[in-house]
N, C-alpha and C positions, 0 to 999 in steps of 0.2 A: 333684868340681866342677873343671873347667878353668879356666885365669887367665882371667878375663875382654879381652875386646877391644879394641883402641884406640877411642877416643872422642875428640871433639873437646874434649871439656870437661879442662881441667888438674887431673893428680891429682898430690902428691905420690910421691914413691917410697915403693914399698912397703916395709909392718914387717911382722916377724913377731911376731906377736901371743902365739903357744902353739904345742907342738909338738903336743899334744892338740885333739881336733875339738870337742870340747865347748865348744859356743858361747856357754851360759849362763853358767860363772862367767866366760868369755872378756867377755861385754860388759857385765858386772856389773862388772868390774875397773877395764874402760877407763871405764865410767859415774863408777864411784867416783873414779877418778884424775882424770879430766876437771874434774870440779869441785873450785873451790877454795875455800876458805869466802871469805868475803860476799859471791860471786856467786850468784845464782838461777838455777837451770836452765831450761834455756830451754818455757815454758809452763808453770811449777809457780805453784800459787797458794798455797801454803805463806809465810811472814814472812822476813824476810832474815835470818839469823843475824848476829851482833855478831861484828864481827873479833876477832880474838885481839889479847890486846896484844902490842905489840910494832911492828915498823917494816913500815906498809903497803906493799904492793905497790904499783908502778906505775903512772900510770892509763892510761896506753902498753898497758901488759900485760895490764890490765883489760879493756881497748876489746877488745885484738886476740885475747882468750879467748873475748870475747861475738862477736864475730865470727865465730870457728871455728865455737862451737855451733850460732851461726845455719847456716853454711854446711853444718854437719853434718847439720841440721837440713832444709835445704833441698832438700842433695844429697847422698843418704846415704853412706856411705863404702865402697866396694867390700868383700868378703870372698870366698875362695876356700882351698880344704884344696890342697895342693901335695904330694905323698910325706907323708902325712902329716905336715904343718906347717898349721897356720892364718895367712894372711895378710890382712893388710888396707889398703888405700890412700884415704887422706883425700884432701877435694878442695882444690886450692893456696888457699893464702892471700895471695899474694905479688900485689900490687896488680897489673895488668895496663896493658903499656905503647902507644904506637899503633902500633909495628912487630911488637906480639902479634896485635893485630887486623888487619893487614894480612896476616901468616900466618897467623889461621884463614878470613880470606874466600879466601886459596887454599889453605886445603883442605880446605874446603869444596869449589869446583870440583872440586879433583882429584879427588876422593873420590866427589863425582858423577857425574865420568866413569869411576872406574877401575870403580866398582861398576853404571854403566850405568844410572841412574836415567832417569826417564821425566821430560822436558820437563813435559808436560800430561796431565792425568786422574789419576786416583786412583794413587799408587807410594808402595809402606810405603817401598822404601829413600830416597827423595829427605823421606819423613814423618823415617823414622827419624834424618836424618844434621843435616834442620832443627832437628830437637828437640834434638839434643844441640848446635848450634850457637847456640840461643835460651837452656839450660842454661847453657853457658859463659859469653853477655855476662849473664845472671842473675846468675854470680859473680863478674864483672870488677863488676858496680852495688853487688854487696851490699857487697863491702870498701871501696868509696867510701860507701857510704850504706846501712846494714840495713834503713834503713825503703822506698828503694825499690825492691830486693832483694824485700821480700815483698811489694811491692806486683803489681810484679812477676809473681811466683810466685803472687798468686792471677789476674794474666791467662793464664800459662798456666795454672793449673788448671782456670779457666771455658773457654779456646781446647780443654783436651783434652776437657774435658763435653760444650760442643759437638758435637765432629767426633767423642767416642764416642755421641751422640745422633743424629746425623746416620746415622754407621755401622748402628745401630740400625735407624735407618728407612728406609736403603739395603737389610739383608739382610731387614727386612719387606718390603719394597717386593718384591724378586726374589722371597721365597717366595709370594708373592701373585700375585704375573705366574706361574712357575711353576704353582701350582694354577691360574690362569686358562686357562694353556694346555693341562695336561693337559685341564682339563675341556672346553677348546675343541678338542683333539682326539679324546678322547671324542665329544664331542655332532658332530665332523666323519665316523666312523664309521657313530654311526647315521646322518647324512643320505644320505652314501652307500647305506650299506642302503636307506634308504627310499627314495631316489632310481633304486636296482635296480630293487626290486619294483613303483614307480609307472612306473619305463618296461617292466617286461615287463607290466603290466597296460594299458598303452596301446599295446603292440602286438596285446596279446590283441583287446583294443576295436577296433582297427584293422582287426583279422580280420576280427572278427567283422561292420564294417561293409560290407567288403569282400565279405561273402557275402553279408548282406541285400542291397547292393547289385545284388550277379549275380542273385538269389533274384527280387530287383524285374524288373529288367532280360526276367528268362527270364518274369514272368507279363505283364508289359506286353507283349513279343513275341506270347505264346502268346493274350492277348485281342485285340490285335490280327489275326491270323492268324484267330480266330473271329468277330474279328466281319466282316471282310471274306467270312465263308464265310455270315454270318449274312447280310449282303447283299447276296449273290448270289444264294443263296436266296431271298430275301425278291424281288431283282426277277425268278427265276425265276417264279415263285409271282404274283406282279402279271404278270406278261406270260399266264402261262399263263390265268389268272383274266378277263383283259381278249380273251383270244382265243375262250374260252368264251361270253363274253357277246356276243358281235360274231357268232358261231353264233347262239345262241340270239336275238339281234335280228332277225339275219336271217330265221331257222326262223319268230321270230314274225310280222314284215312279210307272210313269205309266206304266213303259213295269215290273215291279217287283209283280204288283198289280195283272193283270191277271192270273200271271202263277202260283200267290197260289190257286187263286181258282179252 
Protein backbone atom coordinates (compact mmCIF):
# COMPACT_ATOMS: atom_id res chain seq x y z
CA UNK A 1 0.00 0.00 0.00
CA UNK A 2 1.38 3.63 -0.90
CA UNK A 3 1.25 6.58 1.76
CA UNK A 4 -1.72 7.88 1.31
CA UNK A 5 -2.34 11.45 -0.24
CA UNK A 6 -2.53 15.05 0.96
CA UNK A 7 -6.12 15.87 2.07
CA UNK A 8 -7.47 18.85 3.24
CA UNK A 9 -8.40 17.45 6.49
CA UNK A 10 -5.60 17.90 9.42
CA UNK A 11 -3.87 14.71 10.37
CA UNK A 12 -1.41 14.43 12.96
CA UNK A 13 2.24 13.18 12.13
CA UNK A 14 2.52 9.98 11.37
CA UNK A 15 3.55 6.83 14.05
CA UNK A 16 4.81 3.83 13.37
CA UNK A 17 2.71 1.41 14.78
CA UNK A 18 4.68 -2.18 14.04
CA UNK A 19 7.36 -3.28 11.85
CA UNK A 20 5.03 -6.32 11.14
CA UNK A 21 1.77 -5.90 8.54
CA UNK A 22 -0.29 -7.75 10.80
CA UNK A 23 -2.95 -5.58 11.32
CA UNK A 24 -5.12 -7.50 13.90
CA UNK A 25 -2.95 -7.67 16.96
CA UNK A 26 -1.76 -4.14 15.42
CA UNK A 27 -5.40 -2.59 16.11
CA UNK A 28 -6.26 -4.83 19.03
CA UNK A 29 -3.25 -3.07 20.72
CA UNK A 30 -3.86 0.40 19.94
CA UNK A 31 -7.97 -0.49 20.89
CA UNK A 32 -6.65 -1.76 24.13
CA UNK A 33 -4.20 1.21 24.88
CA UNK A 34 -6.73 3.71 23.65
CA UNK A 35 -8.93 3.04 26.42
CA UNK A 36 -8.52 3.91 29.77
CA UNK A 37 -10.50 2.81 32.54
CA UNK A 38 -13.67 4.67 33.41
CA UNK A 39 -13.95 5.79 30.19
CA UNK A 40 -16.68 3.89 27.79
CA UNK A 41 -15.71 3.33 24.26
CA UNK A 42 -17.18 5.07 22.08
CA UNK A 43 -20.90 3.23 21.22
CA UNK A 44 -20.32 0.28 23.82
CA UNK A 45 -23.43 -0.45 25.80
CA UNK A 46 -21.51 -2.38 28.26
CA UNK A 47 -21.60 -0.52 32.46
CA UNK A 48 -18.79 2.00 33.28
CA UNK A 49 -16.22 0.12 35.11
CA UNK A 50 -15.21 1.77 38.74
CA UNK A 51 -12.06 3.74 38.73
CA UNK A 52 -9.23 2.20 40.47
CA UNK A 53 -8.43 3.82 43.55
CA UNK A 54 -6.23 6.10 43.67
CA UNK A 55 -5.77 9.79 42.17
CA UNK A 56 -8.28 10.41 39.26
CA UNK A 57 -7.31 11.70 36.20
CA UNK A 58 -8.09 14.88 34.78
CA UNK A 59 -11.30 16.02 33.60
CA UNK A 60 -9.11 18.11 30.89
CA UNK A 61 -7.80 14.65 29.79
CA UNK A 62 -11.00 12.98 30.07
CA UNK A 63 -12.89 15.47 27.64
CA UNK A 64 -9.97 15.54 25.43
CA UNK A 65 -9.55 11.27 25.21
CA UNK A 66 -13.56 11.38 24.53
CA UNK A 67 -12.87 13.65 21.92
CA UNK A 68 -10.02 11.78 20.02
CA UNK A 69 -12.29 8.74 20.04
CA UNK A 70 -15.08 10.59 18.68
CA UNK A 71 -12.85 12.02 16.02
CA UNK A 72 -11.50 8.57 15.53
CA UNK A 73 -14.55 7.56 15.26
CA UNK A 74 -15.72 10.04 12.87
CA UNK A 75 -12.64 10.09 10.73
CA UNK A 76 -10.81 6.99 10.84
CA UNK A 77 -7.17 7.11 11.17
CA UNK A 78 -5.16 6.67 8.09
CA UNK A 79 -2.89 3.30 7.85
CA UNK A 80 -0.43 2.22 5.08
CA UNK A 81 2.71 -0.72 5.12
CA UNK A 82 5.86 1.43 4.02
CA UNK A 83 9.30 -1.17 3.50
CA UNK A 84 7.58 -3.14 5.45
CA UNK A 85 6.66 -1.05 8.57
CA UNK A 86 3.03 -0.30 9.52
CA UNK A 87 1.98 3.34 9.80
CA UNK A 88 -0.54 5.16 10.91
CA UNK A 89 -1.81 8.87 11.19
CA UNK A 90 -4.80 10.22 13.53
CA UNK A 91 -6.78 13.12 12.61
CA UNK A 92 -5.47 16.43 14.74
CA UNK A 93 -7.01 17.28 17.75
CA UNK A 94 -5.54 20.64 18.12
CA UNK A 95 -8.59 23.12 18.13
CA UNK A 96 -8.62 24.91 14.84
CA UNK A 97 -7.80 28.74 14.63
CA UNK A 98 -9.56 31.57 12.05
CA UNK A 99 -6.23 31.82 10.11
CA UNK A 100 -6.52 27.71 9.76
CA UNK A 101 -9.69 28.46 8.13
CA UNK A 102 -8.71 31.13 6.10
CA UNK A 103 -5.80 28.70 4.66
CA UNK A 104 -8.11 25.81 3.94
CA UNK A 105 -10.53 28.09 1.87
CA UNK A 106 -7.34 28.70 -0.23
CA UNK A 107 -6.63 25.54 -0.65
CA UNK A 108 -9.40 24.64 -1.35
CA UNK A 109 -9.10 27.02 -4.59
CA UNK A 110 -5.82 26.08 -5.34
CA UNK A 111 -6.33 22.75 -5.22
CA UNK A 112 -9.33 23.28 -7.57
CA UNK A 113 -7.46 24.81 -9.84
CA UNK A 114 -4.17 22.96 -9.83
CA UNK A 115 -6.28 19.55 -10.35
CA UNK A 116 -8.79 21.39 -12.88
CA UNK A 117 -12.03 20.72 -11.31
CA UNK A 118 -15.12 21.56 -13.33
CA UNK A 119 -17.13 24.90 -12.41
CA UNK A 120 -20.64 23.17 -13.25
CA UNK A 121 -22.03 19.63 -13.79
CA UNK A 122 -21.31 16.40 -12.26
CA UNK A 123 -16.83 16.43 -11.37
CA UNK A 124 -15.66 13.61 -8.72
CA UNK A 125 -12.55 15.93 -8.33
CA UNK A 126 -14.21 19.32 -7.34
CA UNK A 127 -16.86 16.05 -5.11
CA UNK A 128 -13.86 14.63 -3.90
CA UNK A 129 -11.69 17.82 -2.60
CA UNK A 130 -15.46 19.42 -1.01
CA UNK A 131 -15.85 16.33 0.87
CA UNK A 132 -12.59 16.45 2.47
CA UNK A 133 -13.07 20.22 3.00
CA UNK A 134 -16.73 19.53 4.77
CA UNK A 135 -14.47 16.62 6.74
CA UNK A 136 -12.16 19.01 8.06
CA UNK A 137 -14.71 21.95 9.40
CA UNK A 138 -16.50 18.48 10.85
CA UNK A 139 -13.30 18.27 12.95
CA UNK A 140 -12.51 21.87 13.66
CA UNK A 141 -16.96 21.57 15.25
CA UNK A 142 -16.43 18.33 16.97
CA UNK A 143 -13.41 19.62 19.28
CA UNK A 144 -15.61 22.60 20.12
CA UNK A 145 -18.73 20.61 20.64
CA UNK A 146 -19.04 16.39 19.94
CA UNK A 147 -22.54 16.75 19.91
CA UNK A 148 -22.44 18.82 16.77
CA UNK A 149 -19.72 17.14 15.32
CA UNK A 150 -22.06 14.11 14.97
CA UNK A 151 -24.78 15.99 14.27
CA UNK A 152 -23.00 16.89 11.68
CA UNK A 153 -21.70 13.73 10.51
CA UNK A 154 -25.17 12.41 10.08
CA UNK A 155 -25.75 15.58 7.42
CA UNK A 156 -23.04 14.31 5.65
CA UNK A 157 -24.02 10.90 5.78
CA UNK A 158 -27.82 11.56 4.59
CA UNK A 159 -25.83 14.40 1.78
CA UNK A 160 -23.63 11.27 0.63
CA UNK A 161 -27.04 8.65 0.63
CA UNK A 162 -28.47 11.24 -1.44
CA UNK A 163 -26.09 12.08 -4.13
CA UNK A 164 -25.18 7.98 -4.02
CA UNK A 165 -29.03 7.66 -4.64
CA UNK A 166 -29.26 10.17 -7.14
CA UNK A 167 -25.89 8.34 -8.73
CA UNK A 168 -27.97 5.38 -8.80
CA UNK A 169 -30.70 6.85 -10.78
CA UNK A 170 -28.43 8.71 -12.99
CA UNK A 171 -26.44 5.30 -14.27
CA UNK A 172 -30.45 3.73 -14.37
CA UNK A 173 -31.42 6.53 -16.16
CA UNK A 174 -28.34 6.20 -18.95
CA UNK A 175 -28.80 2.35 -19.13
CA UNK A 176 -32.45 2.97 -19.88
CA UNK A 177 -31.86 5.83 -22.59
CA UNK A 178 -29.05 3.37 -23.87
CA UNK A 179 -31.49 0.33 -24.37
CA UNK A 180 -34.02 2.89 -25.76
CA UNK A 181 -31.79 3.70 -28.25
CA UNK A 182 -30.31 0.70 -29.17
CA UNK A 183 -33.88 -0.37 -29.62
CA UNK A 184 -34.61 2.81 -31.39
CA UNK A 185 -31.96 2.09 -33.71
CA UNK A 186 -32.93 -1.41 -34.21
CA UNK A 187 -36.63 -0.57 -34.94
CA UNK A 188 -34.80 2.55 -37.20
CA UNK A 189 -33.27 -0.40 -39.50
CA UNK A 190 -36.21 -2.23 -39.90
CA UNK A 191 -38.13 0.95 -41.21
CA UNK A 192 -35.52 1.51 -43.50
CA UNK A 193 -35.91 -2.06 -44.85
CA UNK A 194 -39.41 -1.50 -45.05
CA UNK A 195 -39.26 1.60 -46.35
CA UNK A 196 -36.97 -0.06 -49.34
CA UNK A 197 -39.22 -2.59 -50.20
CA UNK A 198 -42.54 -0.27 -50.06
CA UNK A 199 -40.62 2.11 -52.48
CA UNK A 200 -39.48 -0.68 -54.94
CA UNK A 201 -43.16 -1.90 -54.68
CA UNK A 202 -44.48 1.46 -55.62
CA UNK A 203 -42.32 1.87 -58.38
CA UNK A 204 -43.33 -1.76 -59.51
CA UNK A 205 -47.22 -0.25 -59.14
CA UNK A 206 -46.08 2.67 -60.97
CA UNK A 207 -45.05 0.37 -63.97
CA UNK A 208 -47.27 -1.22 -63.84
CA UNK A 209 -49.89 1.71 -64.10
CA UNK A 210 -47.84 3.12 -66.64
CA UNK A 211 -48.54 0.10 -68.94
CA UNK A 212 -52.23 -0.20 -68.27
CA UNK A 213 -52.09 3.22 -68.94
CA UNK A 214 -50.43 2.89 -72.77
CA UNK A 215 -52.41 -0.59 -72.84
CA UNK A 216 -55.60 1.86 -72.36
CA UNK A 217 -54.36 4.55 -74.54
CA UNK A 218 -53.48 1.88 -77.56
CA UNK A 219 -57.27 0.18 -77.29
CA UNK A 220 -59.04 3.81 -77.09
CA UNK A 221 -56.85 4.62 -80.34
CA UNK A 222 -57.42 1.40 -81.92
CA UNK A 223 -61.72 1.69 -81.22
CA UNK A 224 -61.59 4.82 -82.27
CA UNK A 225 -59.66 4.14 -85.58
CA UNK A 226 -62.78 1.32 -85.93
CA UNK A 227 -65.21 2.99 -85.28
CA UNK A 228 -64.64 5.91 -87.70
CA UNK A 229 -64.10 2.80 -90.23
CA UNK A 230 -67.40 1.53 -88.85
CA UNK A 231 -68.79 4.94 -90.04
CA UNK A 232 -67.81 5.30 -93.07
CA UNK A 233 -69.00 2.04 -93.77
CA UNK A 234 -72.16 2.50 -92.39
CA UNK A 235 -72.56 5.97 -94.60
CA UNK A 236 -71.24 4.03 -97.44
CA UNK A 237 -73.83 1.43 -96.96
CA UNK A 238 -76.70 4.35 -96.47
CA UNK A 239 -75.72 6.17 -99.49
CA UNK A 240 -75.47 3.11 -101.60
CA UNK A 241 -78.89 1.80 -100.04
CA UNK A 242 -80.65 5.23 -100.84
CA UNK A 243 -79.23 5.09 -104.43
CA UNK A 244 -80.75 1.80 -105.05
CA UNK A 245 -84.08 2.96 -104.01
CA UNK A 246 -84.10 6.24 -105.95
CA UNK A 247 -83.58 3.38 -109.05
CA UNK A 248 -85.91 1.27 -107.99
CA UNK A 249 -88.61 4.46 -107.53
CA UNK A 250 -87.77 5.48 -110.47
CA UNK A 251 -87.98 1.86 -112.42
CA UNK A 252 -91.30 1.91 -110.36
CA UNK A 253 -92.88 5.35 -111.50
CA UNK A 254 -92.11 4.28 -114.82
CA UNK A 255 -93.60 0.91 -115.36
CA UNK A 256 -96.94 2.57 -113.01
CA UNK A 257 -96.87 5.69 -115.61
CA UNK A 258 -97.77 3.76 -118.74
CA UNK A 259 -100.34 1.54 -117.55
CA UNK A 260 -102.66 4.60 -116.74
CA UNK A 261 -102.56 5.71 -119.79
Amino acid sequence: MIPPTASLVKYENPVLVSKSTDKKGVKAKITKSSQQPGVAALGSAGPIPSPPKGKLPPVDQQKTQQTEEILNAILPPREWTETGQLWMQCVSSTPATRLEVVNLKEQLDMRLQQRQARETGICPVRRELYSQCFDELIRQVTINCAERGLLLLRVRDEIRMTIAAYQTLYESSVAFGMRKALMAEQGKSDMEQLIKSLEAEKKDLEKQVMDLKAKCDAIEKREAERRLLDEKKHNEEQQALKKTNQQLKAQLEGIIAPAKK
